[in-house]
C-alpha positions in Angstrom: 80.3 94.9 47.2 81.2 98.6 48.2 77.9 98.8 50.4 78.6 96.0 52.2 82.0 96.7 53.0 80.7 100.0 54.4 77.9 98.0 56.5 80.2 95.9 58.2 82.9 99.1 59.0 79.5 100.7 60.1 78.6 97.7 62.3 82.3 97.7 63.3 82.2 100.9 64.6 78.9 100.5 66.3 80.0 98.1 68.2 82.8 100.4 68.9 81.2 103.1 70.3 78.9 100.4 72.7 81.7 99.3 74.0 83.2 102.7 74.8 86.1 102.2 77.5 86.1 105.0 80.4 88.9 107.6 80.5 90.4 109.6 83.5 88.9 113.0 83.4 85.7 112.2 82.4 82.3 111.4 83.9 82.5 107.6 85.2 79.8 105.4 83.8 76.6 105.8 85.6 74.8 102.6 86.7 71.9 101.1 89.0 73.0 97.9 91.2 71.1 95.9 93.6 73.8 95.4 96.8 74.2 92.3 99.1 71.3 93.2 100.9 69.1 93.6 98.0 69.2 97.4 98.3 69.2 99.7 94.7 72.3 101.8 94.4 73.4 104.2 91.9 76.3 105.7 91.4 74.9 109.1 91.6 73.5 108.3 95.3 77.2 109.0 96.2 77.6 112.9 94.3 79.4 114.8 96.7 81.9 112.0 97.7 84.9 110.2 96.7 83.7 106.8 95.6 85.9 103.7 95.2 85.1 100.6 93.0 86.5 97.7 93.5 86.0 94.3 91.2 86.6 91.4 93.4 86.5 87.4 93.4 86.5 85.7 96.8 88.4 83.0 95.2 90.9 84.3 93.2 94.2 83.9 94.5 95.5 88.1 94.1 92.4 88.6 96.2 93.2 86.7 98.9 96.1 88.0 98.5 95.2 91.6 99.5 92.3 90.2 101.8 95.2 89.3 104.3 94.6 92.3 106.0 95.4 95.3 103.1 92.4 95.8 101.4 90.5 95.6 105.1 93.5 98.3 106.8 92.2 100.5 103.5 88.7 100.0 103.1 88.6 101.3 106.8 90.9 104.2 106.9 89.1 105.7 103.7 85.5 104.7 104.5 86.7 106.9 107.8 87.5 110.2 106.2 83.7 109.6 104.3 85.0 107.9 101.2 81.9 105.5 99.5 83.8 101.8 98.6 81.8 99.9 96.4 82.8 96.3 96.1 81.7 94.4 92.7 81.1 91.4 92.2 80.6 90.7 88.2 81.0 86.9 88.1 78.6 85.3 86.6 76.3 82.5 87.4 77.8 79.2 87.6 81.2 81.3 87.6 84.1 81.2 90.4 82.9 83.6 92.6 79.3 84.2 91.7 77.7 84.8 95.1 74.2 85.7 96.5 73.4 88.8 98.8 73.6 86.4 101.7 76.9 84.6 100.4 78.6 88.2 100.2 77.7 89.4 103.6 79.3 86.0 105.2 82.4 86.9 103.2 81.8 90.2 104.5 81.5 89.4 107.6 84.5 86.6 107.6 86.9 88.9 106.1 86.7 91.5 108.4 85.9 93.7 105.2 84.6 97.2 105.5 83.1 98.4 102.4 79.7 100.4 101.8 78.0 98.2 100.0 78.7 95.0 97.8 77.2 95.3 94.6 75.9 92.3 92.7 77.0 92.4 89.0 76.1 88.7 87.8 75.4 89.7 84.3 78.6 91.8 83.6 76.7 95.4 82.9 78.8 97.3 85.1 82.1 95.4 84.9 81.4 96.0 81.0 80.7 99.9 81.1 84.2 100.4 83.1 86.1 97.9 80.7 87.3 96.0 84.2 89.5 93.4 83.2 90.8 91.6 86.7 89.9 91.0 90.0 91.1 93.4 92.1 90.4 96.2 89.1 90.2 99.7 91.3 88.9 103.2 90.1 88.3 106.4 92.0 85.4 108.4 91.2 85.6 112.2 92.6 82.6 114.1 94.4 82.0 115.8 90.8 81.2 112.1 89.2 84.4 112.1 87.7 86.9 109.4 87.1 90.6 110.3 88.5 92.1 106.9 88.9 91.6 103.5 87.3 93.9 100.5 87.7 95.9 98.4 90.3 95.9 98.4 93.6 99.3 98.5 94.2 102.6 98.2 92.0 103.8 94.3 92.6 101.5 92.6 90.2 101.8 89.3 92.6 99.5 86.8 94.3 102.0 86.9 97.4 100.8 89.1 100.5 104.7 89.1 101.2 105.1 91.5 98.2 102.7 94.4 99.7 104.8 96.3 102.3 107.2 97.2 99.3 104.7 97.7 96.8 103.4 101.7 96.0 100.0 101.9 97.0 98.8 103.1 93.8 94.8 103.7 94.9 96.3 105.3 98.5 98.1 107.8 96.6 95.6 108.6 94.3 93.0 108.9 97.1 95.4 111.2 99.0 96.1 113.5 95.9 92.3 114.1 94.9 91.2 114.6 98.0 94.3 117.4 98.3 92.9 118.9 95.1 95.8 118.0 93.3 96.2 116.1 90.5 96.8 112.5 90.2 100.2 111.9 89.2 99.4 108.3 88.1 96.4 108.3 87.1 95.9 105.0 85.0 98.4 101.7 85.8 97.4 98.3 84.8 95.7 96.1 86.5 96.3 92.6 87.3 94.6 89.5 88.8 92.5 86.9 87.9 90.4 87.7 84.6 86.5 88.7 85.5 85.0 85.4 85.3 81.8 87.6 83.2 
C-alpha cells in the first residue's frame, strides 16, 4: 500500500515537473514553429533581440478588442526600433480560431497587423511550455533568451476598445524598461481574455 502511494506522488510529481510553468528571470522555453507561410522558426533565430509573444484568437471578443487599432499602433512602433513580435496561434483544429497559413495572412493582411511572423501552434506545444492561459497572453523575451515580462497587455481586463486610452500599457512599459536596461517594475500581471481554445 505504502509503494503505491509513493508511485502515484512519484507520477504526481512527474507530471509536475512536465508541466513546468515559465518564470521571469529565467531562460524562456525554447521551441521550433512553422509560421503562416510555412517557414521554421525558433525562438533562438531571434538571440540578440527583444522578442514578443503574443497568443491570439481572431474571434475572440478581447482581441478584437485591441485589433481596433492598439495592438497594430504597437506591433509597428516596436517591430520599428528591431523588436521580433511573434503572433501565436494555439487553437486547435476544429477550435474557434484555428486557421491555416493562408487564413492568417488574410487576417494579417485585413487587420492591418504588423507582426514578424504568425506562428501556427494547432497542437498546443508552445501555448503549453509558456503556461498561456488567454488570448491576448503577452511575454517579452530579452536579447539574452530571457523572460522579463509575462502577462496582459494592458490593465483594464475588458472586451471594450473604449477602456484602452485609460488603461497602463503593461507590455509598453515593460518593453521601454528592458530595453533601458532597467528592470521591469511589473514584471508578471494576469492575463485576461478568452481561454486558449487548446
Amino acid at each position: 500500500m505504502r509503494m503505491m502511494k509513493m508511485l502515484i506522488l512519484a507520477a504526481a510529481l512527474g507530471a509536475t515537473a512536465a508541466q513546468a510553468v515559465p518564470k521571469v528571470g529565467e531562460p524562456a522555453p525554447a521551441f521550433s514553429a512553422t509560421d503562416s507561410n510555412g517557414k521554421t522558426v525558433q525562438l533562438s533565430d531571434y538571440r540578440g533581440k527583444f522578442v514578443v509573444l503574443e497568443w491570439s484568437n481572431a474571434e475572440c471578443p478581447f482581441v478584437k478588442k485591441h485589433y481596433s487599432g492598439n495592438m497594430q499602433s504597437l506591433q509597428k512602433e516596436e517591430t520599428a526600433k528591431g523588436v521580433a513580435w511573434l503572433t501565436v496561434i494555439s487553437s486547435a483544429p476544429g477550435k474557434q480560431g484555428n486557421v491555416d497559413g493562408a487564413q492568417a495572412n488574410r487576417l494579417t493582411k485585413e487587420r492591418g497587423a504588423a507582426p514578424t511572423a504568425v506562428l501556427l501552434d494547432p497542437s498546443g506545444k508552445i501555448g503549453h511550455a509558456y503556461d498561456a492561459k488567454t488570448t491576448p497572453h503577452l511575454f517579452v523575451v530579452d536579447p539574452k533568451g530571457t523572460l522579463v515580462y509575462m502577462g496582459g497587455i494592458d490593465s483594464i481586463a475588458s472586451a471594450d476598445a473604449e477602456d484602452i486610452p485609460a488603461a497602463k500599457p503593461y507590455v509598453k512599459l515593460a518593453l521601454a524598461e528592458a530595453m533601458a536596461g532597467k528592470p521591469v517594475t511589473e514584471a508578471v500581471t494576469k492575463p485576461y481574455g478568452c481561454s486558449i481554445k487548446y
